[in-house]
MOPAC internal coordinates of N, CA, C and O (Angstrom, degrees):
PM7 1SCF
backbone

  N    0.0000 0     0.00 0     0.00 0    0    0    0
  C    1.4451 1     0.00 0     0.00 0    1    0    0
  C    1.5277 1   110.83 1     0.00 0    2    1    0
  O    1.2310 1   122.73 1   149.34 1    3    2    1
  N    1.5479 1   112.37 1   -30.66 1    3    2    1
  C    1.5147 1   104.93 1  -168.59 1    5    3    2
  C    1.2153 1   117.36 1   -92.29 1    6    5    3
  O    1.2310 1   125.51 1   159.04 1    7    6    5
  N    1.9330 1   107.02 1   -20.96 1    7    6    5
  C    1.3426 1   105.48 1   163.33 1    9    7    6
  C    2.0189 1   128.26 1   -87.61 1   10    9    7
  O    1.2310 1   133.49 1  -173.63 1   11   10    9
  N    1.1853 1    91.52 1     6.37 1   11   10    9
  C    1.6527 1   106.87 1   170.86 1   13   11   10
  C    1.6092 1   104.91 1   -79.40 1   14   13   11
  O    1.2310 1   121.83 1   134.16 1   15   14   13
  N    1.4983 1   114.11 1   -45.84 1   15   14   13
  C    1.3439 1   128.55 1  -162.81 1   17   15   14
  C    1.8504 1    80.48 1   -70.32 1   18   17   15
  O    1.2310 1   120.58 1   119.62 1   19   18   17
  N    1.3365 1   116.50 1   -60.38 1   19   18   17
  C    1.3130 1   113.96 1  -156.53 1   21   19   18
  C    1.4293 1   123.85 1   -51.05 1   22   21   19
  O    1.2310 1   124.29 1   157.40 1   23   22   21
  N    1.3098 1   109.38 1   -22.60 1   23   22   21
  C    1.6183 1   140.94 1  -166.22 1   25   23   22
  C    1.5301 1   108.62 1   -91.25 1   26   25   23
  O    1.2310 1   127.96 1   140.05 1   27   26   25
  N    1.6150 1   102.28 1   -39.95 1   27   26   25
  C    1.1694 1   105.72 1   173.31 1   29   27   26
  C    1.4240 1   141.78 1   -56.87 1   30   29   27
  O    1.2310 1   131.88 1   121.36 1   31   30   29
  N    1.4070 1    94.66 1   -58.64 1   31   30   29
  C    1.6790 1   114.22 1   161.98 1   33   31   30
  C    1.4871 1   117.49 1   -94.38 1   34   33   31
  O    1.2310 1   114.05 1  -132.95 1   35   34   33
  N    1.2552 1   128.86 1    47.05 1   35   34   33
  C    1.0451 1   157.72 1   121.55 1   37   35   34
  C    1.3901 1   121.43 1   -93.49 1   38   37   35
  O    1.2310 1   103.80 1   168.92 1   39   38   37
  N    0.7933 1   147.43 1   -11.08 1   39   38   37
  C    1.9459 1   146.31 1   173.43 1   41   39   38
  C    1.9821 1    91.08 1  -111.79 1   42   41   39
  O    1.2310 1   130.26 1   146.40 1   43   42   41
  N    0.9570 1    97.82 1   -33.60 1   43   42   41
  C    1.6436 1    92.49 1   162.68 1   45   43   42
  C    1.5773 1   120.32 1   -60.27 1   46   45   43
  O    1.2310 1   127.37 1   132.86 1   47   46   45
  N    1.2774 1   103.43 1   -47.14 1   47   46   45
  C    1.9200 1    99.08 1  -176.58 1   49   47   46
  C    1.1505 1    92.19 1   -95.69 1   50   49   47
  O    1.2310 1   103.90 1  -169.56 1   51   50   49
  N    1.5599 1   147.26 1    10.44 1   51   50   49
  C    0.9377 1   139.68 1   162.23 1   53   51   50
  C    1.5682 1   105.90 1   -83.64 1   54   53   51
  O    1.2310 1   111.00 1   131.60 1   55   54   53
  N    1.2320 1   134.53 1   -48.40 1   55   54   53
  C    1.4360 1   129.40 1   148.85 1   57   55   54
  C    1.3778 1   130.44 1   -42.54 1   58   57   55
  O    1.2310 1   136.83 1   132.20 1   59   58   57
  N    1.3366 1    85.01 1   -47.80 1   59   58   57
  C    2.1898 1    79.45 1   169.14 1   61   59   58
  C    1.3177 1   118.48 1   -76.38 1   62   61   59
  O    1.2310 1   123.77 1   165.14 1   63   62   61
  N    1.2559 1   110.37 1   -14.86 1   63   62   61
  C    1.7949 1   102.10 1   162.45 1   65   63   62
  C    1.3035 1   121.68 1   -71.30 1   66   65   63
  O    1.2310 1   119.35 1   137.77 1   67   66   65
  N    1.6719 1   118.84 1   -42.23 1   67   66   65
  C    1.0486 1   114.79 1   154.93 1   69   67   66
  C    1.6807 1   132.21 1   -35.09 1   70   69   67
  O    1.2310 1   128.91 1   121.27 1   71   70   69
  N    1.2917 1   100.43 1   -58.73 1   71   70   69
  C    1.8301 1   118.59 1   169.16 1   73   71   70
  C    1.8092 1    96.82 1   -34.99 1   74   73   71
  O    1.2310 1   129.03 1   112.04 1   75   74   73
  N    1.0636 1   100.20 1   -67.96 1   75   74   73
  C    1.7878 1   111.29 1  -169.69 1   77   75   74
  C    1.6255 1   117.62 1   -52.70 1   78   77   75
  O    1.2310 1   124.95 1   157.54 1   79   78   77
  N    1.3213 1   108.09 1   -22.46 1   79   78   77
  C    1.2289 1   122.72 1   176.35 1   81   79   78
  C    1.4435 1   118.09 1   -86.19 1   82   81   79
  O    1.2310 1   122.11 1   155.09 1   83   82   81
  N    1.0710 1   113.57 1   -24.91 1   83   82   81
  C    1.5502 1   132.02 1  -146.51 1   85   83   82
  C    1.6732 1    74.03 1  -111.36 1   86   85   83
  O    1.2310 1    96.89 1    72.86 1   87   86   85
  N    1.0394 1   158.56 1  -107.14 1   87   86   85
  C    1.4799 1   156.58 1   118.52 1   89   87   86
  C    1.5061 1   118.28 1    64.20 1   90   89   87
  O    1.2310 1   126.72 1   121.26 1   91   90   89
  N    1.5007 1   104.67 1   -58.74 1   91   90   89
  C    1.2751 1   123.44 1   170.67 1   93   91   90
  C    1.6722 1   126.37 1   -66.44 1   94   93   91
  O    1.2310 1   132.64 1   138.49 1   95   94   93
  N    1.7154 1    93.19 1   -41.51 1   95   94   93
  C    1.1653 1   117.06 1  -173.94 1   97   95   94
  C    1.6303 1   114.10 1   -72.08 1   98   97   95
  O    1.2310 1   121.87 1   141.37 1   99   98   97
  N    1.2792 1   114.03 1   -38.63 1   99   98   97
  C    1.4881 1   118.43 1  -168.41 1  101   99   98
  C    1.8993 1   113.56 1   -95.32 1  102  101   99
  O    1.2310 1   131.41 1   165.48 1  103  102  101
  N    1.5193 1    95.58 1   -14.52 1  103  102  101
  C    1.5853 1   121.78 1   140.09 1  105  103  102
  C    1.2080 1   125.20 1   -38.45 1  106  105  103
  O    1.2310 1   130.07 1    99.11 1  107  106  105
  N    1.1812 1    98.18 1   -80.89 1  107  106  105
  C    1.8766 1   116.15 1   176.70 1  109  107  106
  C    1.6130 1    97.70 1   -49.61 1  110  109  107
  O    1.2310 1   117.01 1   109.40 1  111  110  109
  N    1.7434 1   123.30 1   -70.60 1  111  110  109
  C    1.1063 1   130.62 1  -157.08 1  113  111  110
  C    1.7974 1   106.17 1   -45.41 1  114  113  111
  O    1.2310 1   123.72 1   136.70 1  115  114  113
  N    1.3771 1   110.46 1   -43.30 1  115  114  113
  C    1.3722 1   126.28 1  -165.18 1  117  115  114
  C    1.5364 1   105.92 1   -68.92 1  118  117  115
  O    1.2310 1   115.05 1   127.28 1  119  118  117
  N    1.0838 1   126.99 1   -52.72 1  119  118  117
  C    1.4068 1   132.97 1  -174.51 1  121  119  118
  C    1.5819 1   128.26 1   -90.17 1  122  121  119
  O    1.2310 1   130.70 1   167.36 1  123  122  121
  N    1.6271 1    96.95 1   -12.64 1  123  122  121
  C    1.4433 1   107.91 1  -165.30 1  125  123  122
  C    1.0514 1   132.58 1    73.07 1  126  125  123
  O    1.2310 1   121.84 1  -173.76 1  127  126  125
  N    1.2361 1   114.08 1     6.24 1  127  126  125
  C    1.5980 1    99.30 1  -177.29 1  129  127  126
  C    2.0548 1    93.15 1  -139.71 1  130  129  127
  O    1.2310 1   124.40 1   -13.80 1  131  130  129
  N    1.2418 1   109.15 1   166.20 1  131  130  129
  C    1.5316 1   113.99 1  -179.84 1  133  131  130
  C    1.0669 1   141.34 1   -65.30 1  134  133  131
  O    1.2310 1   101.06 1  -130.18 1  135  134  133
  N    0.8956 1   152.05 1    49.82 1  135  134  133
  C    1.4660 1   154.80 1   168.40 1  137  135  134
  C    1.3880 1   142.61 1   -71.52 1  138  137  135
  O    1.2310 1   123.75 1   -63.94 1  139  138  137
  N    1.6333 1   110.41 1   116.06 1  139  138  137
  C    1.4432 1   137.11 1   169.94 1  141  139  138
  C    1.3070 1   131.18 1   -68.30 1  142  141  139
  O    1.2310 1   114.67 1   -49.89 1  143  142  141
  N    1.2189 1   127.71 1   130.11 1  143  142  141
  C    1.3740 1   128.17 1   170.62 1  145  143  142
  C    1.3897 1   104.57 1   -94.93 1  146  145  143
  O    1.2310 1   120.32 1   -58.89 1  147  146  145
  N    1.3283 1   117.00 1   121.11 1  147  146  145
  C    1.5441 1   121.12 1   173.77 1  149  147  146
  C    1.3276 1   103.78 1  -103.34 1  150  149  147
  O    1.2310 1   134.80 1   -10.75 1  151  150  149
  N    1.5687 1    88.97 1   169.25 1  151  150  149
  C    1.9098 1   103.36 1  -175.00 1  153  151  150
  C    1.2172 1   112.56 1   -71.70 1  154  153  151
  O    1.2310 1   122.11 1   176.26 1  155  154  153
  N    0.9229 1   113.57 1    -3.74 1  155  154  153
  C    1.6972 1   113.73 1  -176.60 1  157  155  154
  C    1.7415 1   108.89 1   -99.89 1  158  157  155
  O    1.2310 1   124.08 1   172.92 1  159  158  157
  N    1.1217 1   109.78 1    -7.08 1  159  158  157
  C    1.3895 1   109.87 1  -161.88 1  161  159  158
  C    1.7770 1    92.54 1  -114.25 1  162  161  159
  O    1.2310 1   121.14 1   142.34 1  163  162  161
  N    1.4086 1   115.42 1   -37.66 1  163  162  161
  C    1.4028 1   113.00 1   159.70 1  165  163  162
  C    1.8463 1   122.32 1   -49.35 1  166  165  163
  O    1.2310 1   137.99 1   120.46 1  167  166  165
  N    1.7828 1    82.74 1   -59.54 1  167  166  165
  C    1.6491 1    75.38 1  -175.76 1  169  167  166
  C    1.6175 1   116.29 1   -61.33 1  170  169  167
  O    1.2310 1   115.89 1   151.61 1  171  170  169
  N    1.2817 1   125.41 1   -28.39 1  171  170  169
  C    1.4522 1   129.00 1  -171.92 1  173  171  170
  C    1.3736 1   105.07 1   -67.02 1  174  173  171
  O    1.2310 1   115.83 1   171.40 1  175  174  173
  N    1.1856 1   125.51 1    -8.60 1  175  174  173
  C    1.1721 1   129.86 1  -160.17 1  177  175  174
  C    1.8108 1   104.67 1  -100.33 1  178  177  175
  O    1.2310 1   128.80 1   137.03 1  179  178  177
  N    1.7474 1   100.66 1   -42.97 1  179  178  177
  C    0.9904 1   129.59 1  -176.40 1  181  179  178
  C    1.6104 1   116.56 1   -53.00 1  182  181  179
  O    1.2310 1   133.01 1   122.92 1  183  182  181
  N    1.2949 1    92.46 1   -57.08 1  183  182  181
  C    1.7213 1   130.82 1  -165.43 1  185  183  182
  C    1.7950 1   140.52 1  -147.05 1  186  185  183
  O    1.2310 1   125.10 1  -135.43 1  187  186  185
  N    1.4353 1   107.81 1    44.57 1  187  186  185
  C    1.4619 1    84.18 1  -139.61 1  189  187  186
  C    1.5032 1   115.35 1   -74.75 1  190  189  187
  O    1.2310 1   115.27 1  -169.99 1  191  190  189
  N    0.9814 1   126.59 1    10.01 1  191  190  189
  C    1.5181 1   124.86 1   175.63 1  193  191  190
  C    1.6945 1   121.48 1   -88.49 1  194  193  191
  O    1.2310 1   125.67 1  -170.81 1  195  194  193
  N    1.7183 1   106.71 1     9.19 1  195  194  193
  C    0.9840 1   103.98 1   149.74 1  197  195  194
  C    1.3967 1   151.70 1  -131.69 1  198  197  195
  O    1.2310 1   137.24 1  -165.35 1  199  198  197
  N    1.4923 1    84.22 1    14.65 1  199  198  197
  C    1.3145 1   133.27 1   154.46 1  201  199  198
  C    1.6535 1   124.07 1   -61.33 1  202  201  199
  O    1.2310 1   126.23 1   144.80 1  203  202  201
  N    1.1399 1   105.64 1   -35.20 1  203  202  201
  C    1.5261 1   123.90 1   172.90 1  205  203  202
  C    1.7274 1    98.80 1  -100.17 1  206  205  203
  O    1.2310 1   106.70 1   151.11 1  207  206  205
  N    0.7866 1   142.34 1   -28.89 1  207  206  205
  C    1.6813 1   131.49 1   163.25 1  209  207  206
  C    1.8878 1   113.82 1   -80.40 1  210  209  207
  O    1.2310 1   124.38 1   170.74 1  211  210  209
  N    1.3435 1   109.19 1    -9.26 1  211  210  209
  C    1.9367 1   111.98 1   168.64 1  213  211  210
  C    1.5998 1    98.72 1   -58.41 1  214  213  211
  O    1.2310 1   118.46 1   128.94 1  215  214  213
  N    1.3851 1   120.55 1   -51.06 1  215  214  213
  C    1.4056 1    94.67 1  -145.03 1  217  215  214
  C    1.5589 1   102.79 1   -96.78 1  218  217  215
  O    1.2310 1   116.24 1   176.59 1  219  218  217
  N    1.3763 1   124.76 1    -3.41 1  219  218  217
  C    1.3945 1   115.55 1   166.69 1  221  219  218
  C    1.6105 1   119.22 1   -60.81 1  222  221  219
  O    1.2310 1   138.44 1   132.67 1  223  222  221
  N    1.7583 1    81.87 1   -47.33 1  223  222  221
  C    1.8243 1    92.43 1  -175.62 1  225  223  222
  C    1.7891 1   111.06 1   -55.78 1  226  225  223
  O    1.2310 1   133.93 1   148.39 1  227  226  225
  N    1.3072 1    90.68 1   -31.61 1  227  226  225
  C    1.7713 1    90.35 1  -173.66 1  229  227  226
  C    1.3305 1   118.99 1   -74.52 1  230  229  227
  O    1.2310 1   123.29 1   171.15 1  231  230  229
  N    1.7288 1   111.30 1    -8.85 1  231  230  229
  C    1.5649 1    92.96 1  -154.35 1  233  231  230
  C    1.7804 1    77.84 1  -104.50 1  234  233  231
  O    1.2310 1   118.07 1   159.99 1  235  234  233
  N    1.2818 1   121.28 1   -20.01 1  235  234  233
  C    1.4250 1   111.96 1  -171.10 1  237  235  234
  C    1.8049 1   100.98 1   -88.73 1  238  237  235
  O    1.2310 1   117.94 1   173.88 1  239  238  237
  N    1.2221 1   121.53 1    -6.12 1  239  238  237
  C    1.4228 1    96.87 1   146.17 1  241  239  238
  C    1.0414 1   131.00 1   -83.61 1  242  241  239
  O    1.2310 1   109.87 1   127.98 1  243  242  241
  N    1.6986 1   136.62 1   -52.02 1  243  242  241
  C    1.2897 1   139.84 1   138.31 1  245  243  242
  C    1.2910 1   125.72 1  -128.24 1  246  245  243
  O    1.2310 1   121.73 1   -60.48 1  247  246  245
  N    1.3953 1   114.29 1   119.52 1  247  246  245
  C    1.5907 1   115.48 1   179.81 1  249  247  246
  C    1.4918 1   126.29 1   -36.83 1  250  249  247
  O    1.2310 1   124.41 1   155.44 1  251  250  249
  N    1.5592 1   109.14 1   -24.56 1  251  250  249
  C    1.8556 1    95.16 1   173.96 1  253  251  250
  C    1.3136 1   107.56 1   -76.03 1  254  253  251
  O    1.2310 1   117.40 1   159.89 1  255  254  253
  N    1.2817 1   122.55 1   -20.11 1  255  254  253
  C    1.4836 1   131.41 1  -168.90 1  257  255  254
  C    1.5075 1   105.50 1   -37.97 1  258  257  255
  O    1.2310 1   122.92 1   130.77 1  259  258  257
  N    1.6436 1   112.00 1   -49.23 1  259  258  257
  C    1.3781 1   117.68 1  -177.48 1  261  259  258
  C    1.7779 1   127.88 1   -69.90 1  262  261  259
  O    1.2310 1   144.69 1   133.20 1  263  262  261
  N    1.4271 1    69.62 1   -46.80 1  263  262  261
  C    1.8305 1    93.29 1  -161.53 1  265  263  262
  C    1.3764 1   116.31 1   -50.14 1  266  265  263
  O    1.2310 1   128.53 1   124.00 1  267  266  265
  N    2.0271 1   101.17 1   -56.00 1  267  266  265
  C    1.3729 1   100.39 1  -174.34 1  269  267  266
  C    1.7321 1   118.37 1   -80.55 1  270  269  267
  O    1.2310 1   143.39 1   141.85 1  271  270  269
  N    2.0628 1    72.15 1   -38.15 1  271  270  269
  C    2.0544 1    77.82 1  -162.69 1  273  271  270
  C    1.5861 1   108.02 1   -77.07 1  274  273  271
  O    1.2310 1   124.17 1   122.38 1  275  274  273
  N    1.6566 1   109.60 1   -57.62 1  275  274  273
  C    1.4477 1    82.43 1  -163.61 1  277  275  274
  C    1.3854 1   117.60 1  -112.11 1  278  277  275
  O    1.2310 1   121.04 1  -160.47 1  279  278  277
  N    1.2687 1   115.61 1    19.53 1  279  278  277
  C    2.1125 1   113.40 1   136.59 1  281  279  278
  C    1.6541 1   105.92 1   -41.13 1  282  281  279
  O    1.2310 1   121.02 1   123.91 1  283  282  281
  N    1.9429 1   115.65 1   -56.09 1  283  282  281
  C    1.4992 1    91.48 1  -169.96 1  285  283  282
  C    1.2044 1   117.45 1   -95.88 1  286  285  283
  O    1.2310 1   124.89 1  -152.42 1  287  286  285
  N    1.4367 1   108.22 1    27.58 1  287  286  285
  C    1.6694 1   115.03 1   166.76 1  289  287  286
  C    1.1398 1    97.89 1   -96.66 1  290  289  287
  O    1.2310 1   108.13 1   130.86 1  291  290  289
  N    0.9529 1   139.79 1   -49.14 1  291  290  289
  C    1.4999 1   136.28 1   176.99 1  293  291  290
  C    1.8749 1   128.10 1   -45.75 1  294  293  291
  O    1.2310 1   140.17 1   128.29 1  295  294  293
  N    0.9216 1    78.48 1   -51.71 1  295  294  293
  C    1.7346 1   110.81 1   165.65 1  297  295  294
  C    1.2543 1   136.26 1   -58.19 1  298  297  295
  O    1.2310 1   127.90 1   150.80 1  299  298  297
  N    1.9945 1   102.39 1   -29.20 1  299  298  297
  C    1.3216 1   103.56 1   175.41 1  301  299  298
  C    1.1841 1   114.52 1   -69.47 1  302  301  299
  O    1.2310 1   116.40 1    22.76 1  303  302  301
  N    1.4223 1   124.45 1  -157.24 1  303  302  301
  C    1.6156 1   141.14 1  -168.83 1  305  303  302
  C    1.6993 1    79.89 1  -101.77 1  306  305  303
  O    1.2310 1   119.12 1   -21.63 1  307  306  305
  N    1.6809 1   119.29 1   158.37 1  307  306  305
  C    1.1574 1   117.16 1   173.23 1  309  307  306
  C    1.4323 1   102.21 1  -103.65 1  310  309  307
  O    1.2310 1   114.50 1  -178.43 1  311  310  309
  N    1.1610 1   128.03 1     1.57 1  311  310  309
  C    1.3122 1   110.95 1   178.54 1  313  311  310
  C    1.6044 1   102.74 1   -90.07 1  314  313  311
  O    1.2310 1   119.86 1   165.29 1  315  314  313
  N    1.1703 1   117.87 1   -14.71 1  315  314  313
  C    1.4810 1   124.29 1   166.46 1  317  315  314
  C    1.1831 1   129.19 1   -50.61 1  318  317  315
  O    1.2310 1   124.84 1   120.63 1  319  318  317
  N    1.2196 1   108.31 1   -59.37 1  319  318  317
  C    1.6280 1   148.24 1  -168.72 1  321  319  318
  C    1.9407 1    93.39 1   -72.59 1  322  321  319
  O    1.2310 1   118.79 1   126.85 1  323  322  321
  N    0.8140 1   119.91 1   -53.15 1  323  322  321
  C    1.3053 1   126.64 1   176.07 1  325  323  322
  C    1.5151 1   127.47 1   -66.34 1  326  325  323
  O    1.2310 1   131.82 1   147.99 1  327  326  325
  N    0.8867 1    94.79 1   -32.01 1  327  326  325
  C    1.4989 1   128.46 1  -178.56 1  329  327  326
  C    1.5169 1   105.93 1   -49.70 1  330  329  327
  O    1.2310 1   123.13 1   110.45 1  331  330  329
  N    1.8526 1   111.60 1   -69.55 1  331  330  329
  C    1.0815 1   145.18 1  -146.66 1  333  331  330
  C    1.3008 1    89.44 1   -86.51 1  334  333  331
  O    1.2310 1   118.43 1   117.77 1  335  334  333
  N    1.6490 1   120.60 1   -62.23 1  335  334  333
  C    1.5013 1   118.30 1  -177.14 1  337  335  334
  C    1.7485 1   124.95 1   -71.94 1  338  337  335
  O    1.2310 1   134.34 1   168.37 1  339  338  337
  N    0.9441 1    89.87 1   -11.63 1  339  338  337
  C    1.9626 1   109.04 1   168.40 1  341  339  338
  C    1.7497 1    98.11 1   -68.86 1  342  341  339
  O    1.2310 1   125.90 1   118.04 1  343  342  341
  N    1.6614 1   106.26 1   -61.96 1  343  342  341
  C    1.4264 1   107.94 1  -175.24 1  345  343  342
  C    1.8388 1   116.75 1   -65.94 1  346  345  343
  O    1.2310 1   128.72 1   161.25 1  347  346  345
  N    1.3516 1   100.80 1   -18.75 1  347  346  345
  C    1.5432 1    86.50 1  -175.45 1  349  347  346
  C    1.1956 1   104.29 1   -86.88 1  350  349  347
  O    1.2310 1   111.96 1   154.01 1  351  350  349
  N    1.8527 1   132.76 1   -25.99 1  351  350  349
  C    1.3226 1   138.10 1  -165.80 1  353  351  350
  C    1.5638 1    91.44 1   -75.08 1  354  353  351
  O    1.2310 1   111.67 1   135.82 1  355  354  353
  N    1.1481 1   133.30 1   -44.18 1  355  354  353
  C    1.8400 1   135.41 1   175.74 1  357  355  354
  C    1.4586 1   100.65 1   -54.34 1  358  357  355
  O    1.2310 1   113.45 1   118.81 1  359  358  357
  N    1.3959 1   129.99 1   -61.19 1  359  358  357
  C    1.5544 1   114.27 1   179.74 1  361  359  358
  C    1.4094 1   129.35 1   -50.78 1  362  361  359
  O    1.2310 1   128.50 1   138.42 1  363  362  361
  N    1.6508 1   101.22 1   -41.58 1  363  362  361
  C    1.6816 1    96.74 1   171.37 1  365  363  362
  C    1.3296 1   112.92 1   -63.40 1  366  365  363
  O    1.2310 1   121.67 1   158.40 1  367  366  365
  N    0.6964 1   114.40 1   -21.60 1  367  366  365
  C    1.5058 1   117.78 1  -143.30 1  369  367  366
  C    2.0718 1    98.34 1   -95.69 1  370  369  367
  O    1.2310 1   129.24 1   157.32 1  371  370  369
  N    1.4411 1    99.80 1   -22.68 1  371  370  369
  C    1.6011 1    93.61 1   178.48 1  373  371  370
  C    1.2432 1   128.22 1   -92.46 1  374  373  371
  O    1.2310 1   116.10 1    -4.48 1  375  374  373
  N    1.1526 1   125.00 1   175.52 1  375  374  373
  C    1.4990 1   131.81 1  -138.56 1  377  375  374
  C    1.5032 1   104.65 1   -84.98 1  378  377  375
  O    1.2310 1   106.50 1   -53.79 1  379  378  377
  N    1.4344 1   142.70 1   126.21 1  379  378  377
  C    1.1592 1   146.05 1  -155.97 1  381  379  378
  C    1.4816 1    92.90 1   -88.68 1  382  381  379
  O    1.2310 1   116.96 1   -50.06 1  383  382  381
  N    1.4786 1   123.39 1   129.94 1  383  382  381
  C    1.4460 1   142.10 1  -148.66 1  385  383  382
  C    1.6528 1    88.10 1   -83.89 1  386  385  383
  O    1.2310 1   122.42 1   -24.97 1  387  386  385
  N    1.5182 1   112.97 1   155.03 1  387  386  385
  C    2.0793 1   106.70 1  -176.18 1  389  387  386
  C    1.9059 1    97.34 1   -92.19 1  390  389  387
  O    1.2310 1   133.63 1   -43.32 1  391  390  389
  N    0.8972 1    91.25 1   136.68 1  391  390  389
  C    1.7214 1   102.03 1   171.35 1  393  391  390
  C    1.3330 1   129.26 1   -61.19 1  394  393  391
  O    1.2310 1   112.10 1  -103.38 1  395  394  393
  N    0.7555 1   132.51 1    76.62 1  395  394  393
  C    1.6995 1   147.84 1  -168.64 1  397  395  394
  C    1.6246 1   109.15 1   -65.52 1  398  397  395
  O    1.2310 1   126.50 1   -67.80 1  399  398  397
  N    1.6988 1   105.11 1   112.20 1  399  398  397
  C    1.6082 1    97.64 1  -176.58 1  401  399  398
  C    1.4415 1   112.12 1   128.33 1  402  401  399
  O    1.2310 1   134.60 1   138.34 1  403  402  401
  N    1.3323 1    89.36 1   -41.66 1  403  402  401
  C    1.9201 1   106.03 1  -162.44 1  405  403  402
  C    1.4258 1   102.71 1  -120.38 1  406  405  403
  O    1.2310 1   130.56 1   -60.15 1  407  406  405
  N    1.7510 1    97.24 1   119.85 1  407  406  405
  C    1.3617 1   117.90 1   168.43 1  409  407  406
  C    1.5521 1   125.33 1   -46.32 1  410  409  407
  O    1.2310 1   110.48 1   -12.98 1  411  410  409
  N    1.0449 1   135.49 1   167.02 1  411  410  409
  C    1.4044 1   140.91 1  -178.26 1  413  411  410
  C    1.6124 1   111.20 1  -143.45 1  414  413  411
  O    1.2310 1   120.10 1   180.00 1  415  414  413

C-alpha cells in the first residue's frame, strides 16, 4: 500500500513537472525570450503566508538550513525540483526485483 501510494504521487509530480515545462515553454515560445517558474514563485502563489513563516522557522533551527539549502531550493526551476522528487518517490516506491539463486 505504501509503495503504491509512493509511486503514485510520484508519476503525479512527475506530470506536473511536465505541466511546468510545457507552461514555461509556450511562455518562452510566446514572448521570445526565457522564462522559469521557480519554487518560490509557485509556492507564493500557492500559499504565501507560509512561505514567509519557512525562513524564520529554519534559521532558528539552524542557520545553514536557509542559506545554502533552501534559498537554492527555492530558486531552482520547479520543473526541476519536481522532477527529481517525482523520480525519487518512483524508486522507493518500486517493486523489489526476486532474488535468483537464493533459497527462501
Amino acid at each position: 500500500m505504501i509503495r503504491f501510494l509512493l509511486r503514485f504521487i510520484g508519476l503525479l509530480l512527475l506530470a506536473l513537472a511536465f505541466i511546468f515545462l510545457v507552461y514555461d515553454g509556450t511562455k518562452s515560445i510566446a514572448d521570445q525570450r526565457l522564462y522559469v517558474t521557480k519554487v518560490a514563485e509557485v509556492w507564493a502563489t500557492l500559499h504565501e503566508g507560509s512561505l514567509t513563516q519557512v525562513r524564520p522557522a529554519l534559521e532558528g533551527l539552524a542557520p545553514w538550513l536557509w542559506d545554502p539549502l533552501a534559498a537554492s531550493v527555492l530558486n531552482a526551476p520547479a520543473c526541476l525540483v519536481l522532477v527529481i522528487v517525482g523520480t525519487v518517490l518512483v524508486l522507493l516506491g518500486r517493486k523489489r526485483r526476486p532474488l535468483i539463486g537464493y533459497a527462501r
